[in-house]
Structure formats: C-alpha cells, structure tokens
C-alpha positions in Angstrom: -0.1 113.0 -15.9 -3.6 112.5 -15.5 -6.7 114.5 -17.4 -9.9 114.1 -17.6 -10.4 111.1 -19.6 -7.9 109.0 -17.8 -9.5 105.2 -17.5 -11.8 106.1 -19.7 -12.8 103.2 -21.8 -16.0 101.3 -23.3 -14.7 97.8 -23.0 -12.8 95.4 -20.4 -9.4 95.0 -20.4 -9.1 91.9 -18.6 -12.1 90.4 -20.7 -9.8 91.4 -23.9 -7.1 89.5 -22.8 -9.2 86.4 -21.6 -11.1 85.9 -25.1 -7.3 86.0 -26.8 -6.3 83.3 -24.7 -9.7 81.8 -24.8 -9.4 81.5 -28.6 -6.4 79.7 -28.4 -7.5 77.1 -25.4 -10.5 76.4 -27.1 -8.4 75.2 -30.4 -6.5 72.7 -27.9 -3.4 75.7 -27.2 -2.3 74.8 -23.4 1.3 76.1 -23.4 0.7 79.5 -24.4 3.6 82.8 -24.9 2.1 86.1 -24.3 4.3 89.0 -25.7 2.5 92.2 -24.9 3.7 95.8 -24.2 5.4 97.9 -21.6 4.9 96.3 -18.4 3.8 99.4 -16.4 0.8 100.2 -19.0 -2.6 99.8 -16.8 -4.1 98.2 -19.7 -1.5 95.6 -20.4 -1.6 94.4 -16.4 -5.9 94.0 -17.0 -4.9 91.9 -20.6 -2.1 89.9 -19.2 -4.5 89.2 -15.8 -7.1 87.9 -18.0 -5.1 85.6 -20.5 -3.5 84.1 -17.6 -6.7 83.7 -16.0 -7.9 82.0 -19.3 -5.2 79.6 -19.7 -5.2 78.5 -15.9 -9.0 77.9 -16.2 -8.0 74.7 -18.7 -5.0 73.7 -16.8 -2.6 75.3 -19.2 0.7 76.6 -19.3 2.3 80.2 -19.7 5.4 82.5 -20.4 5.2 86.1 -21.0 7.6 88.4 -22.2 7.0 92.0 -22.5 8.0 94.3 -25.8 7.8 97.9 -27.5 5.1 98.0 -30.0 6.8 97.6 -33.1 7.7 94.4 -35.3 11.4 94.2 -34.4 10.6 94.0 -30.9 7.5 91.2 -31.9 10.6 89.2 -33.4 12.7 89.4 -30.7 10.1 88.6 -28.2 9.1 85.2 -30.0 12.4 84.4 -30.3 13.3 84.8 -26.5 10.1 82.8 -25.5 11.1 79.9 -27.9 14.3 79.5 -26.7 13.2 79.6 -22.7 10.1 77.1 -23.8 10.4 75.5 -27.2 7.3 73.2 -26.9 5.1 76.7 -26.7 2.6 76.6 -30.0 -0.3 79.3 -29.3 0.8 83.6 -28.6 -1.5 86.1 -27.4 -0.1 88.8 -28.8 -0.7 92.5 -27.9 -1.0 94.3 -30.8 -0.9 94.2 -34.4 2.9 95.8 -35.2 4.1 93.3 -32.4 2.1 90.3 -34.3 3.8 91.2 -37.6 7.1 90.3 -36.4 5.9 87.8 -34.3 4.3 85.8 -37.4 7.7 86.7 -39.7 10.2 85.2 -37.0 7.7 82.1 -36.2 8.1 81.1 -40.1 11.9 82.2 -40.5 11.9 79.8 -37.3 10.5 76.6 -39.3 6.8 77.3 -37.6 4.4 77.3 -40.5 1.5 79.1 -39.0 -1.1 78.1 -38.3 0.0 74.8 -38.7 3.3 74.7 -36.0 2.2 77.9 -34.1 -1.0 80.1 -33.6 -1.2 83.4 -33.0 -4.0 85.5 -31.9 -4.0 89.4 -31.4 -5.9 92.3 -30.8 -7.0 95.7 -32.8 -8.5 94.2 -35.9 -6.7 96.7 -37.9 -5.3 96.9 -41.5 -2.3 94.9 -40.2 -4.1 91.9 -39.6 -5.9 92.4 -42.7 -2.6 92.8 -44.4 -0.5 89.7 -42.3 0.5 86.5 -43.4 -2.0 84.8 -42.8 -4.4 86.8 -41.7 -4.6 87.4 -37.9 -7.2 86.4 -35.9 -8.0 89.8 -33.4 -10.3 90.4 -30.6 -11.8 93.8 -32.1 -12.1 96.2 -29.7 -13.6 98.2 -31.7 -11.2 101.4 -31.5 -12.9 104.1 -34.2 -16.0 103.5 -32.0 -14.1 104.0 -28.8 -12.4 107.0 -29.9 -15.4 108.4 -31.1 -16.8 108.0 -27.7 -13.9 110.0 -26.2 -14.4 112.4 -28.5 -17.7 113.0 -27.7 -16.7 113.1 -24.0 -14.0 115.7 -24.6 -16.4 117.7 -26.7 -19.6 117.6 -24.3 -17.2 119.3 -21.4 -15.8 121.5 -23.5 -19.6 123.0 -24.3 -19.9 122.7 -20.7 -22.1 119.2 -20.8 -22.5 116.8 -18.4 -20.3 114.0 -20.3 -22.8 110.7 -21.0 -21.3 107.2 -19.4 -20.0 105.2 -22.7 -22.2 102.3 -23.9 -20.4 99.4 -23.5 -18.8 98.1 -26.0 -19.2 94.6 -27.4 -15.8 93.1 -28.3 -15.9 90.0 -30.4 -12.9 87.7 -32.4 -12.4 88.3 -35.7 -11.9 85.3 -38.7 -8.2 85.2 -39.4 -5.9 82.1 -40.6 -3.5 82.4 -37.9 -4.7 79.7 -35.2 -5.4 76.1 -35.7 -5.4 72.8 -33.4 -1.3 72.3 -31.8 0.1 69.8 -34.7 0.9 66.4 -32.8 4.5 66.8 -34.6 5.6 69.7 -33.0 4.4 68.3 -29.6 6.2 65.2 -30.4 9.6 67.3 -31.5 10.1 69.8 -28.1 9.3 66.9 -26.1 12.6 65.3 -27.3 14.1 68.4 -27.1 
C-alpha cells in the first residue's frame, strides 16, 4: 500500500550500497559476497545496484545472495556464498542482525575476521557497537531520518506544506571488521 511518505528518504540508496562496496575495494577486496534483504524491497535493488556498480568499477568480482533480517538467516547466507565461491574474502552486508550471524559463521568457518574475511555493513547501530569485532557501517544516519519523517507526518497533519528533507550526509564508520585480503587465504581457495 502506498501513503504519503512512500520514497521518502534523505539519503541515496544506491550511494549506500556503493560506499560499502567502496570500503572493501579500496582495502584490496575484489571478489566480494553481498547478502542483503528481501529481493523485492526498493531499497535493497538501489544498495545492491550500487555495490555492484562499486566492485565492477575496479574490475572485481561478485555473488549475492538474498536473506530475512535476522542472524540465522546472516549465517546461512555466508554459508551458501562460501560454498558456491570459497575464494570470496570481503561481504557487504545489509544490515546489522544479518552481519551478526554473518561474522559468527565466518569464525565458526576458520575465517578470523578481519584477518581471513571483511565485513562491512550498514545502520551504525548498537549491534555493530556490540559485534565481534566491531563492524565497520555506512551510517545512514536513521534517528535523523526518522525525525525528518516525523516532522513530515506532523507538518500535514497541521495542515503544512511538508518541507523537502535536507540531505543527509552518509559517512563509514571505524570498526575492526575489514582489513587488506590475507595472501594465505588467496593462496588456499585457489587450490581448492
């Protein structure tokens, strides 16, 4: 059903889902696992678009693999994408309950993280405060965002033209959880 705040959003999507990617590439990632949510979600389609378009831009390599939003599903996800393409070692990762199991099963896998594997997600919630290691997030800085569509809701309520939202500046967060690919896990998958 659509209302009245549908698409209503102070950042971009596909930008979100480029500066994961981004963060990974930079740190030398070019075979890269995306495990995001449902498929059909507008906002997944704009984050996948954009880490693909991230890790095409360096010449990389990509698998993705869509999940529920919860840290069973993370799990299972990861350990789908390893066994289609053991030699991955960076995961965008689309959100932070998926990015819990994700992390978990990388470790009860052998990956030490971020060592074997990096993972980047986004939210910058208490769960990436609270992961092991920390996660590094592109903050999309939701209390401001919701507090935007608050404002919006309450301005038509009183009968207010509803101000455009200020654009919001998305940035990456310091984490633990990515580092340069180790030459040993390159050197293991390939003999795989």
């Amino acid at each position: 059903a659509e209302g009245p705040i549908d698409g209503y959003t102070s950042f971009d999507n596909e930008e979100v889902g480029q500066m994961m990617a981004r963060e990974l590439t930079r740190h030398g990632h070019t075979k890269i696992g995306i495990i995001t949510g449902p498929p059909q979600s507008p906002v997944t389609k704009l984050r996948v678009a954009g880490a693909i378009d991230a890790i095409a831009a360096v010449g990389g390599e990509y698998e993705v693999i869509h999940s529920t939003l919860s840290p069973r599903a993370g799990a299972a996800a990861v350990e789908r994408l390893i066994s289609i393409r053991p030699d991955l070692t960076g995961f965008v990762v689309g959100s932070g309950s998926i990015a819990l199991g994700v992390l978990q099963r990388l470790r009860e896998l052998g990956r030490e993280i971020p060592r074997d594997a990096s993972v980047v997600s986004v939210g910058n919630t208490r769960l990436a405060e609270w992961s092991h290691p920390p996660l590094v997030t592109v903050d999309i800085r939701l209390a401001d965002c919701s507090r935007q569509a608050l404002d919006y809701i309450f301005d038509r309520l009183k009968g207010l033209e509803a101000q455009e939202p200020a654009k919001m500046t998305v940035r990456v967060t310091a984490g633990a959880s990515v580092g340069r690919p180790a030459k040993r896990m390159a050197r293991q998958t390939a003999q795989q």
